[in-house]
C-alpha atoms as a printed R data frame, in Angstrom:
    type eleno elety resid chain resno       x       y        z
1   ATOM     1    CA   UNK     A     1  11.833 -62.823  -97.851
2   ATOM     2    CA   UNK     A     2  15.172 -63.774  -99.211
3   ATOM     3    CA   UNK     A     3  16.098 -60.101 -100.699
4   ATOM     4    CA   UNK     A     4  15.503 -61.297 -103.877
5   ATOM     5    CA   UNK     A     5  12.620 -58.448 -105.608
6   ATOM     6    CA   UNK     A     6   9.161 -58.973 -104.489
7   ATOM     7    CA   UNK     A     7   5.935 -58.877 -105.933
8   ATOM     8    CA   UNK     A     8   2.862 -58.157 -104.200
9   ATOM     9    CA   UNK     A     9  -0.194 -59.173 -105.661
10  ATOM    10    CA   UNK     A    10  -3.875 -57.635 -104.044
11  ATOM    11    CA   UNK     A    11  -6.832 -59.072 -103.930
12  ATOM    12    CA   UNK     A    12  -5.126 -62.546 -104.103
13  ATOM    13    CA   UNK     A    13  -7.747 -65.155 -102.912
14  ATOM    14    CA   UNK     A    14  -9.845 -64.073 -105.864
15  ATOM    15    CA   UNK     A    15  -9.906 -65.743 -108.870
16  ATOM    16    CA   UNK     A    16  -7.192 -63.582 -111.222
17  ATOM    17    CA   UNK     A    17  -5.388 -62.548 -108.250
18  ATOM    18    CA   UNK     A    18  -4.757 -66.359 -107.267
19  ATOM    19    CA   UNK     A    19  -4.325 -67.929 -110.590
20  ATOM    20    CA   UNK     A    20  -1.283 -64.645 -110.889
21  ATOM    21    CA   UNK     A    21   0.015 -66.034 -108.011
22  ATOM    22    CA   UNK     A    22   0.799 -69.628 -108.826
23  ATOM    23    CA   UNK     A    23   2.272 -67.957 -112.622
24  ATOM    24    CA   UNK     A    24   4.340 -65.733 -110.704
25  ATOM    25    CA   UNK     A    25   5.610 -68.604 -108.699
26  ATOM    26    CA   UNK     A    26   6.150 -70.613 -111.748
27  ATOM    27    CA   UNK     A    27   8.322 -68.059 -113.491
28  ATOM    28    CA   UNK     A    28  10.473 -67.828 -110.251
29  ATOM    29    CA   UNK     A    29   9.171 -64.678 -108.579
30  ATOM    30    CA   UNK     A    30   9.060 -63.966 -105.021
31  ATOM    31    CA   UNK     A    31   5.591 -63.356 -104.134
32  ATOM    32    CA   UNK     A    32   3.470 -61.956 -101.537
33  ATOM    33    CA   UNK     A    33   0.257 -62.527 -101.027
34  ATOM    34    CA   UNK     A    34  -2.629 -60.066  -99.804
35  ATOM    35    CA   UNK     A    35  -5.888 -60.603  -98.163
36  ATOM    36    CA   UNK     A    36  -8.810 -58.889  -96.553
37  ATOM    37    CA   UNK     A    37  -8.848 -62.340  -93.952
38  ATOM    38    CA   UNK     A    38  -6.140 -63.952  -93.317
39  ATOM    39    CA   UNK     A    39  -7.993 -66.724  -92.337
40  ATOM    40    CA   UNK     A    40  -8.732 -67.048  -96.457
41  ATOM    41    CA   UNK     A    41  -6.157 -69.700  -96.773
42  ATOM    42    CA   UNK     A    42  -8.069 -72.124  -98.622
43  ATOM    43    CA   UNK     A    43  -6.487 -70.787 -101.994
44  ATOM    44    CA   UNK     A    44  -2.973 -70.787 -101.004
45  ATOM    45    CA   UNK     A    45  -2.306 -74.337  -99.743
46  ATOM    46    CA   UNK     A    46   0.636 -76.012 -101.012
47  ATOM    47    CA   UNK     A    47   1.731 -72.264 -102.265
48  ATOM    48    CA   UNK     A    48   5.284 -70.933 -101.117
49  ATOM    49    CA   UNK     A    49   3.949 -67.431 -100.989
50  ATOM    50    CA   UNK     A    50   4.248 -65.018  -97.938
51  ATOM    51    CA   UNK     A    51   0.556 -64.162  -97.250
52  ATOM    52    CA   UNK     A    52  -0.215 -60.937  -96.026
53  ATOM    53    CA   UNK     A    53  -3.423 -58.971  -94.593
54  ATOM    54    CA   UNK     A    54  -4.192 -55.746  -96.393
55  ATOM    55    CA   UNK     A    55  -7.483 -54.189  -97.762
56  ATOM    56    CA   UNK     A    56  -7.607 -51.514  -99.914
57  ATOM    57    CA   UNK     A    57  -9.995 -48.952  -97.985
58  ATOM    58    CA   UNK     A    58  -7.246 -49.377  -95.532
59  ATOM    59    CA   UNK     A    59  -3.910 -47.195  -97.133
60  ATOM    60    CA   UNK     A    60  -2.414 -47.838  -93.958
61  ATOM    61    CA   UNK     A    61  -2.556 -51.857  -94.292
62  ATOM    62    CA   UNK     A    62  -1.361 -51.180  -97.992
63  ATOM    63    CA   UNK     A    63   1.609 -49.238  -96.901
64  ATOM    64    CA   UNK     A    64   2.634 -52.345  -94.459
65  ATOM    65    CA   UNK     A    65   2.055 -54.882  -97.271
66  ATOM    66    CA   UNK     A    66   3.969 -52.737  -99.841
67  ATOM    67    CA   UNK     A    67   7.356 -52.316  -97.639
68  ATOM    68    CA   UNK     A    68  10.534 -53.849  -99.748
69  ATOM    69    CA   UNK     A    69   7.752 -54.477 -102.950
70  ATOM    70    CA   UNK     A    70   9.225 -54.037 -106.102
71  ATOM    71    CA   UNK     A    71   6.245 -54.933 -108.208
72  ATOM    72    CA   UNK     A    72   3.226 -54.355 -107.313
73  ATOM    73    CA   UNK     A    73   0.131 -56.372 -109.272
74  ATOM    74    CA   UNK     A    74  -3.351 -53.776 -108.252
75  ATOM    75    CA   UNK     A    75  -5.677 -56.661 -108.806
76  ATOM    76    CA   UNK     A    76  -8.102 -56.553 -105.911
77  ATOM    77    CA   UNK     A    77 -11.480 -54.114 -106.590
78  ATOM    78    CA   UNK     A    78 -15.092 -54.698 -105.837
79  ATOM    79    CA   UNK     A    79 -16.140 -56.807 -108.827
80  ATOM    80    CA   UNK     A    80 -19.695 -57.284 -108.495
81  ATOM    81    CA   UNK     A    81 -22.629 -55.061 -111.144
82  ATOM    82    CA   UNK     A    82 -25.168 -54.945 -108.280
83  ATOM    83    CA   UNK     A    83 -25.504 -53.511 -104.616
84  ATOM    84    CA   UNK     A    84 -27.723 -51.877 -102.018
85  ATOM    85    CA   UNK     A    85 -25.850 -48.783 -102.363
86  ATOM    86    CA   UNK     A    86 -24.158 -49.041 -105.644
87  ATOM    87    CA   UNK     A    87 -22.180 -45.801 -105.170
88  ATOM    88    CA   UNK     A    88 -20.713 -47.134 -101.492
89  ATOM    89    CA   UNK     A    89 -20.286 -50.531 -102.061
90  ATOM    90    CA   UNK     A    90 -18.896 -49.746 -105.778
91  ATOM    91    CA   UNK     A    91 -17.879 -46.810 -107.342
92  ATOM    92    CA   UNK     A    92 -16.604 -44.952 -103.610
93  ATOM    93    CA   UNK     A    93 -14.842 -48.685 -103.012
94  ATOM    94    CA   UNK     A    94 -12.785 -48.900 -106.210
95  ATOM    95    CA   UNK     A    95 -12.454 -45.114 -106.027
96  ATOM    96    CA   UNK     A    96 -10.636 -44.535 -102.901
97  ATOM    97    CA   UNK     A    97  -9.310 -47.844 -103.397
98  ATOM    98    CA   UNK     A    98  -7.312 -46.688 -106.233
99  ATOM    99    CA   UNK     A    99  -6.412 -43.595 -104.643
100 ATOM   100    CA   UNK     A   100  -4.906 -45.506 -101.884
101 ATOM   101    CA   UNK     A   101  -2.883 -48.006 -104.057
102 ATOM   102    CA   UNK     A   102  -1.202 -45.541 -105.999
103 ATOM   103    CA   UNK     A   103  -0.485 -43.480 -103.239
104 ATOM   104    CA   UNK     A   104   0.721 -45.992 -101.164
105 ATOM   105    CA   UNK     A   105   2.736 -47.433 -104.085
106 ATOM   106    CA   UNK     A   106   4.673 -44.112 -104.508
107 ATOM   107    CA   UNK     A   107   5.171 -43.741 -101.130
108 ATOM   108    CA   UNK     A   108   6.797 -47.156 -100.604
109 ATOM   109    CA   UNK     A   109   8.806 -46.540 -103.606
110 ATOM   110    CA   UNK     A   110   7.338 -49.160 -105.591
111 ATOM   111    CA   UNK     A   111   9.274 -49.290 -109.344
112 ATOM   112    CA   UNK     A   112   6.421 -50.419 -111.373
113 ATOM   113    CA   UNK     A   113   2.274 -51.308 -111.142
114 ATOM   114    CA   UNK     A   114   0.241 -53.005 -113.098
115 ATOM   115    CA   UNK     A   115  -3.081 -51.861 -112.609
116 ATOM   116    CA   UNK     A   116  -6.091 -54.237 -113.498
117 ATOM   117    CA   UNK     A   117  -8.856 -52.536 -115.005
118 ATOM   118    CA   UNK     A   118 -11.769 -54.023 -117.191
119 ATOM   119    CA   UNK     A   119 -13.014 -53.738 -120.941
120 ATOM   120    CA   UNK     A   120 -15.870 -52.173 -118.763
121 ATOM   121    CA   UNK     A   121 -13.500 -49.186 -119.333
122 ATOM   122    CA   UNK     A   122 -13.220 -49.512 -123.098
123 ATOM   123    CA   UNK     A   123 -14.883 -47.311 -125.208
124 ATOM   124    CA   UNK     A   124 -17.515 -49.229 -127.432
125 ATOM   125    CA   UNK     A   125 -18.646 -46.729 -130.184
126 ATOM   126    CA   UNK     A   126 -16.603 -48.010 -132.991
127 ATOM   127    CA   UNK     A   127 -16.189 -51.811 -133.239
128 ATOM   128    CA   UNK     A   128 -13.550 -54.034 -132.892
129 ATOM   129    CA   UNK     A   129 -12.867 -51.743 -129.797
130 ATOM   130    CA   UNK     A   130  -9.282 -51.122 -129.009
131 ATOM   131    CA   UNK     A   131  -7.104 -49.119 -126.380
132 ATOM   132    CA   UNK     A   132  -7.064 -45.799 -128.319
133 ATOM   133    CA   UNK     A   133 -10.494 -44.982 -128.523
134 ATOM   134    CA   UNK     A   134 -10.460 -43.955 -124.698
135 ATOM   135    CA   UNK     A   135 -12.535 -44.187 -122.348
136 ATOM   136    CA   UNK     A   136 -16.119 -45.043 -121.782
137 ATOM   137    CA   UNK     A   137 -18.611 -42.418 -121.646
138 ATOM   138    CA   UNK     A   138 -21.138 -44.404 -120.952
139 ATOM   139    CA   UNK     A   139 -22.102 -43.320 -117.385
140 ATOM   140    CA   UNK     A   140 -25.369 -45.692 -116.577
141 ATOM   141    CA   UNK     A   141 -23.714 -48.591 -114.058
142 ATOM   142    CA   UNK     A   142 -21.936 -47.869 -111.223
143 ATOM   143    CA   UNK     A   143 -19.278 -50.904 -111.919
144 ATOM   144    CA   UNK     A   144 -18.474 -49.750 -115.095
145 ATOM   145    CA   UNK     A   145 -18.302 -46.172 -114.322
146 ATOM   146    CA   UNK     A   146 -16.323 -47.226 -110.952
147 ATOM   147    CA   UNK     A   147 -13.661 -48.876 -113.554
148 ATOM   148    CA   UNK     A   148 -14.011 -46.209 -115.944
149 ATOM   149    CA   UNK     A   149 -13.398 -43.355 -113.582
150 ATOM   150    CA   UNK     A   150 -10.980 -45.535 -111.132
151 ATOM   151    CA   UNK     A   151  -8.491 -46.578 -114.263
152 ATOM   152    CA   UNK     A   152  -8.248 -42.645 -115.112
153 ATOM   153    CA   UNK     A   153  -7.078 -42.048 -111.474
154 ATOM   154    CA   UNK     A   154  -4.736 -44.606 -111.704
155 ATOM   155    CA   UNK     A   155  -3.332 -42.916 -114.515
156 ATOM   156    CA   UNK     A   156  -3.350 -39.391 -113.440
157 ATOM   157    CA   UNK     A   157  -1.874 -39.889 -109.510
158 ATOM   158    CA   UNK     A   158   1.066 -42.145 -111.691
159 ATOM   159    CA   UNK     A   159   1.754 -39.244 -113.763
160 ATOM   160    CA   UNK     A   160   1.460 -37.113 -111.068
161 ATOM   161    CA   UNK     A   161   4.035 -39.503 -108.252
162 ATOM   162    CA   UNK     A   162   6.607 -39.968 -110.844
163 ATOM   163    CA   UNK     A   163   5.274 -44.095 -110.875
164 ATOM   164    CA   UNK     A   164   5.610 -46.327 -113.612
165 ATOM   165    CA   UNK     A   165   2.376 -47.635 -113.878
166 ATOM   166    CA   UNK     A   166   0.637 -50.211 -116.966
167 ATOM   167    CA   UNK     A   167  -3.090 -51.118 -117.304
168 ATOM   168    CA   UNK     A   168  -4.393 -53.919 -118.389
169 ATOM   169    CA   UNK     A   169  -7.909 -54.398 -118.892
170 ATOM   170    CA   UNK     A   170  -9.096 -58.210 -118.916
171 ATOM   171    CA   UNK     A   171 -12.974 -59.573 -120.149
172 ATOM   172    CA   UNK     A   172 -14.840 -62.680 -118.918
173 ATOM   173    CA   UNK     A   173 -12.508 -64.536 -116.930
174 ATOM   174    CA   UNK     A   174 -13.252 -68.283 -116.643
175 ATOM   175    CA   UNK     A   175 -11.129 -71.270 -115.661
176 ATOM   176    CA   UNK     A   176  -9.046 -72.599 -112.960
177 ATOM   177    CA   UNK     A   177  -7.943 -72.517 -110.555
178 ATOM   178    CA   UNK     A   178 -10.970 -71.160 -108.589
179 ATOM   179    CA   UNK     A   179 -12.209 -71.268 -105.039
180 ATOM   180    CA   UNK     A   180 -15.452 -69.003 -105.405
181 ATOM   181    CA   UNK     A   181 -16.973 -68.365 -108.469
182 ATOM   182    CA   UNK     A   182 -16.602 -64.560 -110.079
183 ATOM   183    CA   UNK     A   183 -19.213 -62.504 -111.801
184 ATOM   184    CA   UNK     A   184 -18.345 -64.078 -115.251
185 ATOM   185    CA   UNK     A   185 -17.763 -67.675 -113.962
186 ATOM   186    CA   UNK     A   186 -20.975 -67.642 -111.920
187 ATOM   187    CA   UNK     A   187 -22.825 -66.735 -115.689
188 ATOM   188    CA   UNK     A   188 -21.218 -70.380 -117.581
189 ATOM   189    CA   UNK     A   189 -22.274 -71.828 -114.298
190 ATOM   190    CA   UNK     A   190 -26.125 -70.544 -114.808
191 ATOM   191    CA   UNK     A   191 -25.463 -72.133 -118.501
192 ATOM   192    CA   UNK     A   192 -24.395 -75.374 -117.498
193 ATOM   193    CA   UNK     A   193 -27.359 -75.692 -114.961
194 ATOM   194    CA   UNK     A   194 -29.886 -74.646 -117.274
195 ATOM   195    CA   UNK     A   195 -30.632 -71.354 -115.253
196 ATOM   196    CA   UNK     A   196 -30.771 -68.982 -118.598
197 ATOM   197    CA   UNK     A   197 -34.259 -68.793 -119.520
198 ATOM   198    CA   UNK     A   198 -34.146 -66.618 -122.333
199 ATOM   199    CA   UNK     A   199 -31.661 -65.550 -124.518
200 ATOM   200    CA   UNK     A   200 -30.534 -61.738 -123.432
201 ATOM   201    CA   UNK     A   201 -28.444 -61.064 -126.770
202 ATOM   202    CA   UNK     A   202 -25.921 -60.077 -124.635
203 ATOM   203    CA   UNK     A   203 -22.088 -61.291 -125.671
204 ATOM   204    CA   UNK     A   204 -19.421 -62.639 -123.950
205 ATOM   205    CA   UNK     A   205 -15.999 -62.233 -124.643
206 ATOM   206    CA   UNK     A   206 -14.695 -65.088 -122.545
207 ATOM   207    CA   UNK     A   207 -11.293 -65.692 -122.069
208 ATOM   208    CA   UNK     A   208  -8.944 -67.916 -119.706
209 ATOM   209    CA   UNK     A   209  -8.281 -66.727 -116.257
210 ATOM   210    CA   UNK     A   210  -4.416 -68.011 -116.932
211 ATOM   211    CA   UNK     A   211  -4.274 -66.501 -119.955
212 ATOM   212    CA   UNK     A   212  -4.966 -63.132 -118.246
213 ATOM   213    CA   UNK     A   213  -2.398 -63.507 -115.804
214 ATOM   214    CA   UNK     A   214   0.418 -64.650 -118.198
215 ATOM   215    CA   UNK     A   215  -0.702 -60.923 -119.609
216 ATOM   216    CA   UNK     A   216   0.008 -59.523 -116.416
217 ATOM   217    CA   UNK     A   217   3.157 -60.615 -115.876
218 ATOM   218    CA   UNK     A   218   4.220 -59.940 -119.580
219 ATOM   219    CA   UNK     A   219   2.651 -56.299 -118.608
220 ATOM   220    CA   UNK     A   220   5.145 -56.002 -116.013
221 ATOM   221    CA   UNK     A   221   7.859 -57.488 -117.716
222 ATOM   222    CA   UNK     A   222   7.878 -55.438 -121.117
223 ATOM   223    CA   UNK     A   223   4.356 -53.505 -120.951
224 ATOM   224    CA   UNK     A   224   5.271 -49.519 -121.958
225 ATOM   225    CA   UNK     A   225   4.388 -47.136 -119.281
226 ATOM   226    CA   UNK     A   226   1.313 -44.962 -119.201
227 ATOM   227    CA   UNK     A   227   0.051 -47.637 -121.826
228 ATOM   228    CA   UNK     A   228  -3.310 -49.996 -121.888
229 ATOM   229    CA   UNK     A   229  -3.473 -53.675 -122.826
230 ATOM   230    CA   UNK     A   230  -6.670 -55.175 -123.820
231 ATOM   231    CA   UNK     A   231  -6.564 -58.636 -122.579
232 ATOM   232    CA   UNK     A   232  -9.393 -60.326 -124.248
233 ATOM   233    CA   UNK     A   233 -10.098 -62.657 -127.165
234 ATOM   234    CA   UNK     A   234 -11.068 -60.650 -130.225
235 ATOM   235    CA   UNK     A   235 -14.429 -62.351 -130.830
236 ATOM   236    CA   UNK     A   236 -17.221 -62.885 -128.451
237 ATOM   237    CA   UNK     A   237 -20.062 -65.429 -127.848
238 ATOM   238    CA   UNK     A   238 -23.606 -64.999 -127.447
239 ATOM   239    CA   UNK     A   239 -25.502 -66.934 -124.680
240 ATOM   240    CA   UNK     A   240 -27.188 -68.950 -127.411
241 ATOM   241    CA   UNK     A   241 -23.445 -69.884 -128.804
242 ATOM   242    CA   UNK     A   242 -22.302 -70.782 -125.125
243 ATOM   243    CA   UNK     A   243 -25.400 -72.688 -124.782
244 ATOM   244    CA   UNK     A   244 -24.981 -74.688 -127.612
245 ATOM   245    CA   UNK     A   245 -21.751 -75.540 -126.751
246 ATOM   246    CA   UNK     A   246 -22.392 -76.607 -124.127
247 ATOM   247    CA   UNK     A   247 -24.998 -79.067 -124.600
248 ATOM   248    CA   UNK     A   248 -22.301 -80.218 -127.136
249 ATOM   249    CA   UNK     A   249 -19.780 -81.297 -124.933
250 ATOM   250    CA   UNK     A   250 -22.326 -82.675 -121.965
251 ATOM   251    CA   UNK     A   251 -25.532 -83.996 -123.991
252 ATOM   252    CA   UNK     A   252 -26.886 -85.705 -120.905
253 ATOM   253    CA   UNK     A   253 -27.572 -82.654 -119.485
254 ATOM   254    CA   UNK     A   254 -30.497 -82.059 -121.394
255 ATOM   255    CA   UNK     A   255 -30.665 -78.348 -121.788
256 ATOM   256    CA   UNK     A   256 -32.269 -76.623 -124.505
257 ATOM   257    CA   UNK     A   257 -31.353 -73.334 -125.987
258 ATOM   258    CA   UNK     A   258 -33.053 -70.572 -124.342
259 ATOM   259    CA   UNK     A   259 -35.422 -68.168 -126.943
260 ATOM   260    CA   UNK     A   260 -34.510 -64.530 -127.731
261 ATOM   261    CA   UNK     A   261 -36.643 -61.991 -126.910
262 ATOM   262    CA   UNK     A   262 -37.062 -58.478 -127.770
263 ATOM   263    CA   UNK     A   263 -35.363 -55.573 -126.143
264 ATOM   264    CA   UNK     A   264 -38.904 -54.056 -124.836
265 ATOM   265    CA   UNK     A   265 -39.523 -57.510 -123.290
266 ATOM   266    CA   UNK     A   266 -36.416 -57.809 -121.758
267 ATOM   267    CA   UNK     A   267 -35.857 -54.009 -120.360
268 ATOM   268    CA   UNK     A   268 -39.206 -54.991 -118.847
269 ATOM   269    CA   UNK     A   269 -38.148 -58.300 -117.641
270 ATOM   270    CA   UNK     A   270 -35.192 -56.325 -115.927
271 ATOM   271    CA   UNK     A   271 -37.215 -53.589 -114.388
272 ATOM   272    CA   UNK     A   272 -39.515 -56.052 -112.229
273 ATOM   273    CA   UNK     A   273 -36.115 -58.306 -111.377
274 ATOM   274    CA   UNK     A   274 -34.388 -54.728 -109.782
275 ATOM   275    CA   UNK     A   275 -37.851 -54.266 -107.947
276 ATOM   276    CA   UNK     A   276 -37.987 -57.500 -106.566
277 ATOM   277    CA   UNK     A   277 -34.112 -56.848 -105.355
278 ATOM   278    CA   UNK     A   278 -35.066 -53.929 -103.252
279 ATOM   279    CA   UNK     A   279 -36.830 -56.226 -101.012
280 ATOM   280    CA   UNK     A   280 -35.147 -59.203 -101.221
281 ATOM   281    CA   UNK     A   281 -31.738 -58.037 -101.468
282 ATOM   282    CA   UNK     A   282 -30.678 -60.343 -103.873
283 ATOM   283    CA   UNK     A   283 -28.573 -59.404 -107.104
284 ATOM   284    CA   UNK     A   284 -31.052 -59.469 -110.122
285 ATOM   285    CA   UNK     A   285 -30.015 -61.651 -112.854
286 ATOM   286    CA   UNK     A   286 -30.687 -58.539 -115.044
287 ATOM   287    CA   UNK     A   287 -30.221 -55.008 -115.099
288 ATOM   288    CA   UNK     A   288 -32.253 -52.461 -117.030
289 ATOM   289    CA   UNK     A   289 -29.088 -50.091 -117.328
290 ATOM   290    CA   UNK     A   290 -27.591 -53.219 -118.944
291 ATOM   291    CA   UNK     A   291 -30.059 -54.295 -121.037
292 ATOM   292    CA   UNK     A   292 -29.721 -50.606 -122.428
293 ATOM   293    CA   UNK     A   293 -26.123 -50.581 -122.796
294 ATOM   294    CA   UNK     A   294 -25.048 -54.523 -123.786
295 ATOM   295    CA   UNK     A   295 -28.383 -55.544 -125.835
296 ATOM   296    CA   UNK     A   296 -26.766 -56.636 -129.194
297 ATOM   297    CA   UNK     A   297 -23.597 -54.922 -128.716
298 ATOM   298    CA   UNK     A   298 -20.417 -57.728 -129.425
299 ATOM   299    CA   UNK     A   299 -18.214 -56.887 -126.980
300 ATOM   300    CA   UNK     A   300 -15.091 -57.666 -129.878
301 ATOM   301    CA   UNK     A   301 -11.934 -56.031 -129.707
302 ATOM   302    CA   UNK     A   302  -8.748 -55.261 -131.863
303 ATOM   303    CA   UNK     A   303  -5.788 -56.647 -129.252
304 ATOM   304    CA   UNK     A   304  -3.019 -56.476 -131.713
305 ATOM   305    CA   UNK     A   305  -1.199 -54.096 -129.319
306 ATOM   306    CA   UNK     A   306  -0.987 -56.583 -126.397
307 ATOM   307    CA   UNK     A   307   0.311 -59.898 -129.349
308 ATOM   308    CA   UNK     A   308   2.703 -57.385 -130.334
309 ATOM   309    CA   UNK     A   309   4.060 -55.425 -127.205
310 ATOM   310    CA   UNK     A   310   3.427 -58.649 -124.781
311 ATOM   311    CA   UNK     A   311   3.114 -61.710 -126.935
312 ATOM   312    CA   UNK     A   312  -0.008 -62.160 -125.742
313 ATOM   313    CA   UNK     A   313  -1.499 -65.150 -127.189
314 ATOM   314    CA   UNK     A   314  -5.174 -66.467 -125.543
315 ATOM   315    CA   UNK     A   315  -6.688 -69.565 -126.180
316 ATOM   316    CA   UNK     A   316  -9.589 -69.391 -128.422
317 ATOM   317    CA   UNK     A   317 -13.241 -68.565 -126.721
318 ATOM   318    CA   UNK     A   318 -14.272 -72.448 -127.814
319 ATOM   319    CA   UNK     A   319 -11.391 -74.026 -126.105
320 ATOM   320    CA   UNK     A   320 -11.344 -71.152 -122.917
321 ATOM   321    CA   UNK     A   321 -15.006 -72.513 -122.733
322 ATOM   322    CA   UNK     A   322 -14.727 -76.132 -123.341
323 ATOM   323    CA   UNK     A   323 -12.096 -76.002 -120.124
324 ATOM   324    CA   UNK     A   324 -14.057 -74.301 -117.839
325 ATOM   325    CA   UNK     A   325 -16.932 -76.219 -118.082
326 ATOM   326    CA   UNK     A   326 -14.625 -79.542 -117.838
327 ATOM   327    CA   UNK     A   327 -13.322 -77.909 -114.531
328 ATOM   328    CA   UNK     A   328 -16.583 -76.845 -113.297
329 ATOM   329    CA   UNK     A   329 -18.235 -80.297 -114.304
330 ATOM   330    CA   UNK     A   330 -14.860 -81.657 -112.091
331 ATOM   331    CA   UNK     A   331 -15.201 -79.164 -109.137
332 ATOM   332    CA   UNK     A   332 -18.801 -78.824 -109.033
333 ATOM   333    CA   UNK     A   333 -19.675 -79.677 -105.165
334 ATOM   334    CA   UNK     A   334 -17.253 -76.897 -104.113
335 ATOM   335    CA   UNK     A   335 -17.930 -74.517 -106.305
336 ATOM   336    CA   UNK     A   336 -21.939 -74.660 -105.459
């Protein structure tokens, strides 16, 4: 590095923690890069980014990473809302995962974090949700009790090392650039290929993957500490609303909206998909815990406090929608 500061960014071959790379580049920064595999260099090509192994299980290989960091961007966690052993492969990951960036941050004498956490974290009970309702108390998934629980931590060990430390908490992340497709992307994928059977009255609250890392950077660039920035788009979309748009903008596809049915029907539909996982091993496209917590819930929110403190301005869901499908359409063969 040239002694300029440095940011390190985790988790960056995945798809916020890449597209946060090539903004930070744009704006200037120095930027380090790390990876589980540094043989993941598929993402980085053409990038003039130091790239860097680290995992964080490992506090050791976050220590090394984090040596002469002046920002550090906490973006890599296990993002997935299934696994063989939920509490291992989930909650314990992004637990002591946490615990080890924070630690390792304060150690290394890292001046400031932003820590990316998820609306999973938000508490839903009154509507528009926003940053000071806390926390969620819903305790049913492991993923959202993992990012619940792990943004809490983050919190806590910051207050308790002296570290300036933000959070933001991002939504349905679609767009480019992307090299393997994320939880959210992977669901407008199963809607452009006709995959959604039925209509889950789930909602969406997509937003662009760039947008969300402009609000990282802005996070670390004015964000108060100890605060929380929703980074979302106030207004989400149903499956049937995605759906439609989408046959809008690529008739030739012939799909055809999927049909709602009732919660019974699909808590049902859920329960023989997780039975059928424990032998396959395959993620179920639904969960029952889901279908309890999500079914006709609008995942909106009230994100006046990240326009105001961060100038955070998103592209409409239509538009964040309308793109990613373009790109996907473009990038289809690799992205299958």
């Amino acid at each position: 590095m040239n002694g300029k500061p440095v940011s390190l960014i985790t988790g960056a071959n995945g798809h916020l923690g890449n597209n946060l790379v090539r903004h930070l580049l744009a704006q200037g920064e120095t930027v380090r890069a790390s990876v589980r595999n540094l043989k993941s260099r598929e993402p980085f090509a053409g990038l003039d980014c130091e790239l860097v192994p680290a995992d964080i299980t490992d506090k050791s290989s976050l220590l090394r990473a984090m040596q002469g960091v002046t920002t550090l961007y906490a973006v890599g966690a296990a993002f997935k809302l299934w696994a063989k052993d939920e509490e291992k492969e989930i909650y314990e990951v992004n637990m002591q995962g946490t615990r080890n960036i924070i630690e390792a941050a304060a150690e290394a004498g890292v001046r400031k974090v932003v820590y990316v956490s998820s609306i999973a974290a938000l508490n839903y009970a009154t509507l528009p949700s926003k940053e000071s309702y806390g926390f969620n108390p819903d305790r049913r998934n492991a993923y959202y009790r993992s990012k619940n629980d792990a943004e809490q931590l983050a919190l806590a060990l910051a207050k308790e090392h002296n570290l300036r430390v933000v959070t933001v908490l991002p939504s349905a992340m679609i767009g480019s650039e992307a090299f393997t497709l994320s939880e959210s992307f992977g669901i407008l994928k199963s809607v452009y290929d006709g995959n959604v059977p039925i209509e889950t009255s789930f909602t969406l609250n997509w937003i662009d993957v760039k947008d969300v890392a402009a609000g990282c950077y802005a996070a670390a660039q004015r964000g108060v500490n100890g605060r929380r920035y929703i980074l979302a788009n106030e207004k989400s979309m149903t499956l049937r609303e995605t759906t439609t748009l989408t046959m809008e903008l690529f008739p030739e596809r012939g799909l055809k909206i999927p049909p709602a049915v009732p919660k019974a029907v699909l808590y049902a539909i859920a329960f023989i998909m997780e039975q059928s996982s424990r032998f396959t091993g395959k993620p179920p496209l639904l969960r029952t815990n889901l279908v309890s917590m999500l079914f006709g819930v609008p995942q909106d929110f009230d994100i006046s406090q990240a326009r105001r403190e961060l100038g955070f301005t998103p592209k409409s869901p239509d538009q964040a929608v309308r793109e990613a499908l373009l790109y996907l359409k473009a990038n289809y063969a690799r992205l299958s």
